[in-house]
N, C-alpha and C positions, 0 to 999 in steps of 0.2 A: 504494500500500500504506500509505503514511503517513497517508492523509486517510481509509482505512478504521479503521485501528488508530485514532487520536484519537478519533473516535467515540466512543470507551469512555472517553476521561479527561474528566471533567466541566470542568477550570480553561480544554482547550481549544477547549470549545463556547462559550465567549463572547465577545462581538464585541471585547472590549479585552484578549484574548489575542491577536489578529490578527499583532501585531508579534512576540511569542514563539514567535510560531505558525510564521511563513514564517520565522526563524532558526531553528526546530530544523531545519524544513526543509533549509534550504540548508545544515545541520552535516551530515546523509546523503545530499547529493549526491556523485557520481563526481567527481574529483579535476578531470577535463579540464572538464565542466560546472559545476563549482564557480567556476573560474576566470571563465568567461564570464558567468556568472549575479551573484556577488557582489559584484560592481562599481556594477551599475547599483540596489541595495538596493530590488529589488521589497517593497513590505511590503501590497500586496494578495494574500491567500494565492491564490484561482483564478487572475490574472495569473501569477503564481510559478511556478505548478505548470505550466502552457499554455507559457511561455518555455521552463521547464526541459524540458520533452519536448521540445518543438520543438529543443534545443538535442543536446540526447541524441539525437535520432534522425538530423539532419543530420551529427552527430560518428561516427555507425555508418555511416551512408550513407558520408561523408568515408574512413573505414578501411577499408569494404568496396572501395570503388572501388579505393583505392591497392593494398592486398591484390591485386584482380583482375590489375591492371597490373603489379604485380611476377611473378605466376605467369606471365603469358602471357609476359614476358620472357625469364624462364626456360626455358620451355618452347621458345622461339625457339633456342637456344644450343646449338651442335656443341661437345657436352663435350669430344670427344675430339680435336677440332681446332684449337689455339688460333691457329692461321692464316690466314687466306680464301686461296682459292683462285682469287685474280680474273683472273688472265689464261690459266686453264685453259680449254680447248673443250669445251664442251658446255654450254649455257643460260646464257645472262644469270644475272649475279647481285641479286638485289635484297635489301636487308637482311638479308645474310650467307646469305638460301637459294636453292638454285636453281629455278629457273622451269621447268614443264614435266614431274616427279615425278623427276628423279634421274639418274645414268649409271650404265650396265647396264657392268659389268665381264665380264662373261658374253661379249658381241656386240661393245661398243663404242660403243651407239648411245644417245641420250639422247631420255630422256622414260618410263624406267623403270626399274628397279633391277634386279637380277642374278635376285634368286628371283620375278619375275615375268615373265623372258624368256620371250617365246614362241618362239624359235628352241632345237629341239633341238642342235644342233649348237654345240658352242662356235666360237667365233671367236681366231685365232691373229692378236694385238698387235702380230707380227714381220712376218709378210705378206701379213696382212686376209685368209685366208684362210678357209673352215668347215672343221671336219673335227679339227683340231686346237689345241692349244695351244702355246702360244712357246715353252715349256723343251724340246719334241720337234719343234721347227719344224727344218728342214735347209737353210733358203733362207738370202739373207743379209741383213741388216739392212734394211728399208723403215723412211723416213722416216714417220711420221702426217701428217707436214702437206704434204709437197710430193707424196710417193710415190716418190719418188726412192732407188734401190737406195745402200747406202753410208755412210748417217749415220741417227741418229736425229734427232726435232724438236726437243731442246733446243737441237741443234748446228744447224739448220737455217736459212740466210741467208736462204731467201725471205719474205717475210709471212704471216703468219697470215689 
């Protein structure tokens, strides 16, 4: 835009404005390309101009990327969990998500989430049963992890 508008000022159509010419320049450069550009005192005005795009679009290219990398970051983050959940059963953890689409609270089973169960039946937490749920289960405590009648799996001595 600057090498359009001059056009019109007669003082900097001539070759021994050159030097006034690429410092007006470089006075309406972007503050971050000012920086990089005014050091090395380009005073050939096409050189000037060629640096400073190259400089300016490398510095958007540079912001856009960082920009990108912070949203996906973001995007990666259980807001509501400020904890991992690493030695919970059901899917490997890899960089705080699980592998495999999720655990179904519904069934119990992982590799999908509750509202895309395909099992009509809920499943009962208390003794893996269909039919019903835990709060109207009448059996008595099953383990998760051993199967064992009497204790739940936090309390549970065998291994995982």
């Amino acid at each position: 835009k600057f090498e359009s508008l001059s056009a019109f000022s007669p003082y900097y159509n001539t070759h021994e404005a050159e030097y006034d010419k690429c410092v007006k320049f470089e006075s309406g450069l972007r503050p971050e390309v000012k920086h990089l550009i005014g050091f090395s005192e380009i005073r050939d005005f096409p050189t000037l101009v060629n640096k400073s795009r190259i400089c300016d679009e490398d510095g958007r290219a540079k912001s856009n990327y960082f920009k990108a990398v912070n949203d996906n970051k973001r995007k990666g983050q259980d807001r509501g969990k400020p904890y991992g959940d690493k030695n919970k059963k059901g899917g490997e953890i890899s960089g705080g998500r699980r592998k495999g689409g999720g655990f179904c609270f519904k069934c119990g089973e992982v590799g999908h989430k509750s509202f895309e169960c395909p099992k009509r039946e809920d499943k009962c937490f208390r003794c893996r049963r269909l039919g019903h749920r835990a709060y109207v289960c009448r059996e008595k405590v099953v383990c998760f992890n051993c199967g064992e009648e009497g204790h739940k799996s936090p309390e549970c001595k065998k291994p995982k």
